[in-house]
N, C-alpha and C positions, 0 to 999 in steps of 0.2 A: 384038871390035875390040881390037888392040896398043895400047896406047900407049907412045911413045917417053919414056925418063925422065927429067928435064931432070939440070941440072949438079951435082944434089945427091941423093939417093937419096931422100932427106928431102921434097925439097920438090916442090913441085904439078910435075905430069907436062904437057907440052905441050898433051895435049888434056884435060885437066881445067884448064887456063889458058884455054884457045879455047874453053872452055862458059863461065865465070865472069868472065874479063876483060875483053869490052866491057861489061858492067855496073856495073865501078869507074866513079868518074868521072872525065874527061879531064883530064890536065896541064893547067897553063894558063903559056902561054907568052907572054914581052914581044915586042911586035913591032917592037922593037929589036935584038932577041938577045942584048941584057947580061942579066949578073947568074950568079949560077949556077946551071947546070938543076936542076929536080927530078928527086929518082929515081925510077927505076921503079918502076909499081905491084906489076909482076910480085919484084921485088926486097923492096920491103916486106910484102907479104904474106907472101913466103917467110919473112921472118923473125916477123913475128906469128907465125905458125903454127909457130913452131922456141918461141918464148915460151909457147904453150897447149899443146904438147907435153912441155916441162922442165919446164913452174912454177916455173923461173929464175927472179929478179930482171932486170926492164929493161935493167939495167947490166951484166948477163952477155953480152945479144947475140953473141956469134962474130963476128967482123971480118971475114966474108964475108958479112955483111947490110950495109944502111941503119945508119947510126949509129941506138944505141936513142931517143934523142929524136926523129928521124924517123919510126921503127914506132910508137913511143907516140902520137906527134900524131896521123898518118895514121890510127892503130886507132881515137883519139876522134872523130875527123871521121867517121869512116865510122857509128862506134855511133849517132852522132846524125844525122847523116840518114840513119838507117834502110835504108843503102843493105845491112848484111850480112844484116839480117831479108829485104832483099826477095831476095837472091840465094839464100838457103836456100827460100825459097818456090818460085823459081821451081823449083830445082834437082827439088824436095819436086813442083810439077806435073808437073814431065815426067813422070817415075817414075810420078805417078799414071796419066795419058794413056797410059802405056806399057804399064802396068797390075801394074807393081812393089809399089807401094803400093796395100795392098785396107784400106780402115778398117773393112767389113764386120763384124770384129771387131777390137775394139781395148782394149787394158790399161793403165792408169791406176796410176801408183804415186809415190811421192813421197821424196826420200831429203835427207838433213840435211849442208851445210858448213860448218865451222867457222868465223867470220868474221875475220882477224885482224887489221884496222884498221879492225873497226867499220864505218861507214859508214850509207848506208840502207836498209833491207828487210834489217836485222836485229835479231833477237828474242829473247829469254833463253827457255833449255832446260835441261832437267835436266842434256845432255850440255854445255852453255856457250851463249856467243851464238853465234846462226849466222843461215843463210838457207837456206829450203826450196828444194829443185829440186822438180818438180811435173814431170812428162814422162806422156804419152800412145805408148806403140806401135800400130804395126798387125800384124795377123795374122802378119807375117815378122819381128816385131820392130824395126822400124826407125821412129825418130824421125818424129813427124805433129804433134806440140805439144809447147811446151816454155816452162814458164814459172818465174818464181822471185820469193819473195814472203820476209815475216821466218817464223823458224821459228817463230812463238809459235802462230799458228794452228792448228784442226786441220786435215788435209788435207780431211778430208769438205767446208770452207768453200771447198778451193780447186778443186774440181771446174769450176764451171762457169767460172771466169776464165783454165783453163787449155785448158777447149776453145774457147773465145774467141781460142787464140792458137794454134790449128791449121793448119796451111801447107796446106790443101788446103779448098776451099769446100764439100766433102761431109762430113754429120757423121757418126760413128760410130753405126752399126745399134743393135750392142751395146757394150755397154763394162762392162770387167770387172775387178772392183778387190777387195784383201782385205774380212776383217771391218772392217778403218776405217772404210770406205765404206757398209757398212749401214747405210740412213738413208730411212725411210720416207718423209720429207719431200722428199729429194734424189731418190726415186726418184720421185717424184707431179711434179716439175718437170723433170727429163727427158722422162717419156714424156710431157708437151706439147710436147717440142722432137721427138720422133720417135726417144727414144733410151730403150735399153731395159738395166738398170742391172742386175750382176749381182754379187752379192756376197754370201757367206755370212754366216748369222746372227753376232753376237759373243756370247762366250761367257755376257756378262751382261747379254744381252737379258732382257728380266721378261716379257713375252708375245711367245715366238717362235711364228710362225707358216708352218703345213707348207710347206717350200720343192717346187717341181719340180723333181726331180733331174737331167732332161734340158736343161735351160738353164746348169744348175751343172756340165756338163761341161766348156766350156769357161774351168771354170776351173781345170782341170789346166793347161791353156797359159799361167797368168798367167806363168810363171816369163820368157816371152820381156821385157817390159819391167825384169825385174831384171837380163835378159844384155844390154839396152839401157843402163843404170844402167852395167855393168863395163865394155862398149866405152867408153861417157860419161870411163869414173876412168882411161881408158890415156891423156888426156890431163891431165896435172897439173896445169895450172892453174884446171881446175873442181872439182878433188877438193877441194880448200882456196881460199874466197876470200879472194886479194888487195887485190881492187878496192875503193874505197871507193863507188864508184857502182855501184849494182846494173844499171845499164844498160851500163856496161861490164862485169860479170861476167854479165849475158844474152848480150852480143857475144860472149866466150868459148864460152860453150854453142852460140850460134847457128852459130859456127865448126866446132865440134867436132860435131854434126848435120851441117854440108854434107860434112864428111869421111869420115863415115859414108855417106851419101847416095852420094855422088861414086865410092863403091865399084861400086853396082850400076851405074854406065855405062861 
């Protein structure tokens, strides 16, 4: 299927607007007709998404969006009712129903940003304070969970909070993650959820024990959610958090996923 590219190269394409835009929620207008309209939602998105692509400052905006106190407001109201989480879901079902996304097999990996106004769901690190991204691939490498927590934790703790926050109601068969995730305990609580944990020994395990090398192949494939991780960094404003609210820097990510997503339709 073509799609036509709207007025900006940049921004959302007519029919990737006709999948995602009745989902915003409707203007509301006086039924008087004073005052001054609101803008378009189609108009402020385009600019969000020009902001999580530069990692600009707000006040950078380009004067062919919404004034930036318009994107910003619009961006908070959306994080909070939840309305951009549900639109990557849906985006995240079709693709499953279509049968894009196979979780069949799925890779687990977690990557560290720097946090630079603080905020909450950040943690001191050897490398400074920051906040963990946590993301889940499937089999074609494409975004199925994605979550963000302080980076003090180890990841092996965020496993199971971050399949809790999976965009598709089926859980991963397999899930396959480095030595961090070697964790006898994490794998004894999986396989009661029907998931089966694949992760090579760590170097300074004290009693390893003989792994099956046939399950360990697919972990040659992990590399697909590190090439999820570099699609993730082509938008700037999750490489480095801004945000002082970790649910506005989830909104960012949840953005940069449907964009990813929106490719395969």
């Amino acid at each position: 299927m073509v799609l036509r590219v709207a007025s900006h190269s940049r921004d959302l394409t007519d029919g990737h607007w006709a999948l995602i835009g009745p989902f915003l929620p409707k203007l509301p207008r006086r039924k008087d007709g004073r005052g001054r309209p609101w803008q378009e939602n189609r108009a402020v998105l385009n600019g969000i998404l020009w902001i999580l692509r530069t990692g600009a400052p707000w006040a950078d905006l380009p004067d062919r969006y919404p004034s930036y106190q318009t994107c910003h407001r619009r961006f908070q109201q959306w994080v909070r009712s939840g309305v951009l989480k549900d639109i990557l879901a849906l985006v995240a079902e079709a693709l499953h129903d279509e049968g894009y996304l196979d979780v069949q097999e799925a890779f687990i990996d977690g990557t560290f940003a720097p946090a630079k106004k603080g905020g909450n769901c950040v943690g001191k690190t050897k490398r400074g304070k920051g906040t963990k991204i946590m993301a889940i691939a499937d089999r074609r490498g494409l975004p199925v969970a994605v979550h963000v927590e302080s980076a003090t934790p180890h990841e092996v703790t965020l496993v199971k909070a971050t399949i809790a926050q999976r965009l598709v109601p089926k859980r991963p068969e397999h899930l396959i993650g480095d030595a961090a995730y070697e964790s006898d305990k994490l794998d004894a609580e999986l396989a009661q959820c029907g998931i089966e944990l694949i992760a090579p020994h760590r170097h300074d395990r004290k009693r390893k024990t003989p792994q099956d090398g046939r399950p360990l192949r697919r972990y040659r494939r992990r590399w697909k959610v590190e090439r999820l991780f570099a699609w993730l960094q082509n938008y700037r404003r999750v490489v480095v958090r801004y945000e002082r609210h970790a649910e506005n820097f989830l909104g960012m990510l949840h953005l940069a996923c449907c964009l990813i997503l929106l490719r395969c339709l």
